[in-house]
C-alpha positions as CSV (number, residue, x, y, z in Angstrom):
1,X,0.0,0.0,0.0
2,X,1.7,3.4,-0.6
3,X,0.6,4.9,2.3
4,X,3.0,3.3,4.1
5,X,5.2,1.6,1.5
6,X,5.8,4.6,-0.5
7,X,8.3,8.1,0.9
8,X,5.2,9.9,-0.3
9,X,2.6,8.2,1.2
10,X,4.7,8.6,4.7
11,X,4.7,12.2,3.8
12,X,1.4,12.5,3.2
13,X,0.4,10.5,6.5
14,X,2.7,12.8,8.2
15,X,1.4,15.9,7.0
16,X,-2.2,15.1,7.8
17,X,-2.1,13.8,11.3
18,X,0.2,17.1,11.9
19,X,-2.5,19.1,10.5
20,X,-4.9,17.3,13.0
21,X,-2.9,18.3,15.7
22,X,-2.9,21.9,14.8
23,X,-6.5,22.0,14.7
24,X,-6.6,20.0,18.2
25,X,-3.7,22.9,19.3
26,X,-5.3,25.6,17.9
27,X,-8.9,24.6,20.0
28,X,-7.0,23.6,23.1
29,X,-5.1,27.4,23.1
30,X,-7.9,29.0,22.8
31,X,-10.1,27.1,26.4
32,X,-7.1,27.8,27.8
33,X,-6.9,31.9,27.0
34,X,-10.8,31.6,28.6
35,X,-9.1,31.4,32.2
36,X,-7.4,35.0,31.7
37,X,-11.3,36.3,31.1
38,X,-13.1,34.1,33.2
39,X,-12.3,31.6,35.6
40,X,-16.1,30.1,35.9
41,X,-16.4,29.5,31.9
42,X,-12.7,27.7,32.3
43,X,-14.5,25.7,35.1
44,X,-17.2,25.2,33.2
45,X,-15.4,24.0,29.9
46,X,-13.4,21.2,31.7
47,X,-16.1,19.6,33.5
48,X,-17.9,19.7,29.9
49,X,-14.9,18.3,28.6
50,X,-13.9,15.8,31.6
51,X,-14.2,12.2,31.2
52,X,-17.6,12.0,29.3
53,X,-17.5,9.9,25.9
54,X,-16.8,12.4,23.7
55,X,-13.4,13.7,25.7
56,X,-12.7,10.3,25.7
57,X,-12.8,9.3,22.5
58,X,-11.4,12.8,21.4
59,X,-8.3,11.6,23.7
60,X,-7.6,8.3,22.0
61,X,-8.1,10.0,18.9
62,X,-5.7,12.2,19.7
63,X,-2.9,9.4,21.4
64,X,-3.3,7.9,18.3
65,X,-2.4,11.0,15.9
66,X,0.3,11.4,18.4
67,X,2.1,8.3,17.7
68,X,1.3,7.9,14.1
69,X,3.2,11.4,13.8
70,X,6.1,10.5,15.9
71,X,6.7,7.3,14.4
72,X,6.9,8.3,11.0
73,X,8.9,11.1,11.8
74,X,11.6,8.5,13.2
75,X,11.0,6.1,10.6
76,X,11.4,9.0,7.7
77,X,14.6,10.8,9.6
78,X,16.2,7.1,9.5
79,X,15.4,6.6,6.0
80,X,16.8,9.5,4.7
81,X,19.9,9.7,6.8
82,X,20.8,5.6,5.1
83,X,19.5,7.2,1.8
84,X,22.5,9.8,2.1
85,X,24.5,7.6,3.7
86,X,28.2,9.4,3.9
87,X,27.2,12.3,2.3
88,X,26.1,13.9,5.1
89,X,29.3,14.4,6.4
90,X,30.7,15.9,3.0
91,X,29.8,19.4,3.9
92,X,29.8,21.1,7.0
93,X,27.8,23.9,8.3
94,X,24.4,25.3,7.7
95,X,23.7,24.6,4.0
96,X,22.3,27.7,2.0
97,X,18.4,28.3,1.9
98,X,17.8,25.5,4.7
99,X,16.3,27.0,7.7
100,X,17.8,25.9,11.0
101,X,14.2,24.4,12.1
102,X,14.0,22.1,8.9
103,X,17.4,20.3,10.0
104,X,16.1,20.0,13.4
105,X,12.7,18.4,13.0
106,X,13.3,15.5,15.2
107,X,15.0,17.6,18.0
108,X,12.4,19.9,18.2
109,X,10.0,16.8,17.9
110,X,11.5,15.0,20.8
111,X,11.7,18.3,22.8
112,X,7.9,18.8,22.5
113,X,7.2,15.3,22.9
114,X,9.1,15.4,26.5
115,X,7.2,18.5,27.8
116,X,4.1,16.9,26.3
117,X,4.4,14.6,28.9
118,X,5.1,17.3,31.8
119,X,1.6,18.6,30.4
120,X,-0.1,15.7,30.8
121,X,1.0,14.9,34.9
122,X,0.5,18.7,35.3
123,X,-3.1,18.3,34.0
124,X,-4.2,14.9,32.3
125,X,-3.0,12.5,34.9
126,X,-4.5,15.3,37.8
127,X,-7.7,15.9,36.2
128,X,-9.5,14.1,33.7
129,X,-7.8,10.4,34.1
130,X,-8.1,12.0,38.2
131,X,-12.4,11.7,37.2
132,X,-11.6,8.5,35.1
133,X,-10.3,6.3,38.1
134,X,-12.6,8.0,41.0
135,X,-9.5,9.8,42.5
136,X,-7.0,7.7,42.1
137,X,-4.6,9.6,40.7
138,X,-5.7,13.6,42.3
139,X,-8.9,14.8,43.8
140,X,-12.0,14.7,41.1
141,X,-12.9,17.9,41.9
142,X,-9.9,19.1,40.4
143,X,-11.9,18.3,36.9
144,X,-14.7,20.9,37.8
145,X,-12.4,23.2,39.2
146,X,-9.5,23.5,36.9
147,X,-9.2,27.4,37.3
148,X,-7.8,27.5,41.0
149,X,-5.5,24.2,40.3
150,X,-4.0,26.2,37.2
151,X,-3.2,29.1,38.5
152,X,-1.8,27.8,41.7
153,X,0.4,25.9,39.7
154,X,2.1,28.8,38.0
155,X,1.8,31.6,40.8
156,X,3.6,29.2,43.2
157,X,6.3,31.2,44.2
158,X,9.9,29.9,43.1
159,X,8.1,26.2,41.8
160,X,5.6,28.1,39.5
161,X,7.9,30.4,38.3
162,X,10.0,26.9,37.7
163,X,7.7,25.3,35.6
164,X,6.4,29.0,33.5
165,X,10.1,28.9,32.1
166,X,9.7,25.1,31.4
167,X,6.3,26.4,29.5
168,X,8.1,28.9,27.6
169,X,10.9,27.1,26.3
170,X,8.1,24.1,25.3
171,X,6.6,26.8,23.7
172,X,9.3,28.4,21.3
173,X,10.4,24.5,20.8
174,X,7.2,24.2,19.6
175,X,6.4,27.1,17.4
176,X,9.8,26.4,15.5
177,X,8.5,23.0,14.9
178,X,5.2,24.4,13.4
179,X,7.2,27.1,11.9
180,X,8.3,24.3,9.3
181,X,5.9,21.6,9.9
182,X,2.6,23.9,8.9
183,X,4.2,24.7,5.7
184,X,6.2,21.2,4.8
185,X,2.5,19.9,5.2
186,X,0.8,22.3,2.8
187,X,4.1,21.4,0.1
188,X,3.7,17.6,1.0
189,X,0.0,18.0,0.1
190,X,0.4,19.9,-3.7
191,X,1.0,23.7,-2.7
192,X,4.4,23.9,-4.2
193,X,4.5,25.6,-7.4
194,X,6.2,28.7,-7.4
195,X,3.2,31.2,-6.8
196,X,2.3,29.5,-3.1
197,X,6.1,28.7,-2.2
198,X,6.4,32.0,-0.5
199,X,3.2,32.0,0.4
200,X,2.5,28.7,2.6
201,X,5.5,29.8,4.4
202,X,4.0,33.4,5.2
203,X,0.5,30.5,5.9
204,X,2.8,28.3,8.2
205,X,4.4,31.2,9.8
206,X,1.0,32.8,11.2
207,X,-0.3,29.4,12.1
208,X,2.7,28.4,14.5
209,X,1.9,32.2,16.1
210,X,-2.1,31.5,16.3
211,X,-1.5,28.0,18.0
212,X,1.4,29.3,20.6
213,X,0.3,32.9,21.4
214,X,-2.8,31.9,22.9
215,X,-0.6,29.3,25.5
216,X,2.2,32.0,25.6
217,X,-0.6,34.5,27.0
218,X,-1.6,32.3,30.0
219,X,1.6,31.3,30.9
220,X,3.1,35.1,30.7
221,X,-0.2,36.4,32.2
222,X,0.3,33.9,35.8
223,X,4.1,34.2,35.4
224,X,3.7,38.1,35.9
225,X,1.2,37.6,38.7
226,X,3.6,34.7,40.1
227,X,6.4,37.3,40.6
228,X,3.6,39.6,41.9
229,X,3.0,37.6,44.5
230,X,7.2,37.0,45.7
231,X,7.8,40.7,45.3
């Protein structure tokens, strides 16, 4: 089957379960900027959310894009490193017109993989797999009150402040990783004829922004407040 038997069809199965992510990204930034406004329609939008079916199934979903993506991204970086085979040593140095982010997919892959899973203890394991296993793992009623666990966990002093810089480099890590992967999607999937070059770059570019800024506010927002709070 090409899909998977074919560099393309890897590609192509990369580029749209990275897509799906976005979109999941992109959603997820956005409840989160709610808490800024309004801590009872952040409250209210995880216990909506929380372990009913949908969330659920929205979850595995998700696991699932999540190590489709990953895999083929190792599988593909292996392939092409034995498809170049010595040659990659031959020249050293950044080559011209490759960006910085496209020869460090994988890095910045793994990086945002390993905060991925900070994210999930800080809030997965604590609050929806918390309602999941009766309070197994955290109190439930951290899955109906999401606001005050939040922002005690970034106003902390010294330990929030700890884990807001841990935010912020996941952050950047990530939006250089969209940076690329937004528009080596859109090129994977036909927009690469000279008109849209330039232009799914500009696309990708304001993508990675829209997905990140929204994360970057809350973080910067209860950083500020943390150091508020020491001083």
């Amino acid at each position: 089957m090409w899909l998977k038997d074919s560099s393309i069809g890897r590609k192509f199965i990369m580029s749209i379960s990275g897509l799906a992510l976005v979109l999941f990204l992109l959603f997820h930034g956005c409840m989160n900027l709610v808490l800024v406004f309004s801590e009872e329609w952040y409250d209210f939008i995880c216990g909506a959310l929380g372990a009913n079916w949908y969330a659920l199934i929205g979850t595995l979903g998700l696991a699932f894009l999540v190590l489709v993506h990953f895999c083929y991204a190792i599988y593909l970086t292996i392939q092409n490193r034995a498809a170049r085979g010595n040659d990659r040593y031959a020249v050293s140095g950044k080559k011209e017109g490759v960006e910085w982010e496209s020869e460090n997919m994988l890095v910045l892959g793994i990086t945002v993989i390993g905060f991925l899973l900070l994210h999930l203890y800080n809030f997965w394991f604590k609050m929806q797999l918390a309602e999941i296993t009766h309070g197994a793992t955290a109190p439930v009623e951290l899955a109906t009150k999401g606001a005050q666990y939040v922002i005690a966990l970034f106003t902390t002093p010294v330990s929030g402040q700890i884990y807001c810089a841990l935010y912020l480099i996941w952050l950047c890590a990530l939006w250089l990783h969209l940076n690329h992967g937004v528009w080596s999607a859109l090129h994977t999937l036909g927009w690469n004829n000279l008109v849209w070059m330039k232009r799914i770059k500009v696309i990708g570019t304001i993508v990675a922004t829209l997905v990140v800024l929204p994360f970057m506010v809350v973080v910067c927002y209860y950083l500020g407040v943390g150091i508020g709070m020491i001083c």
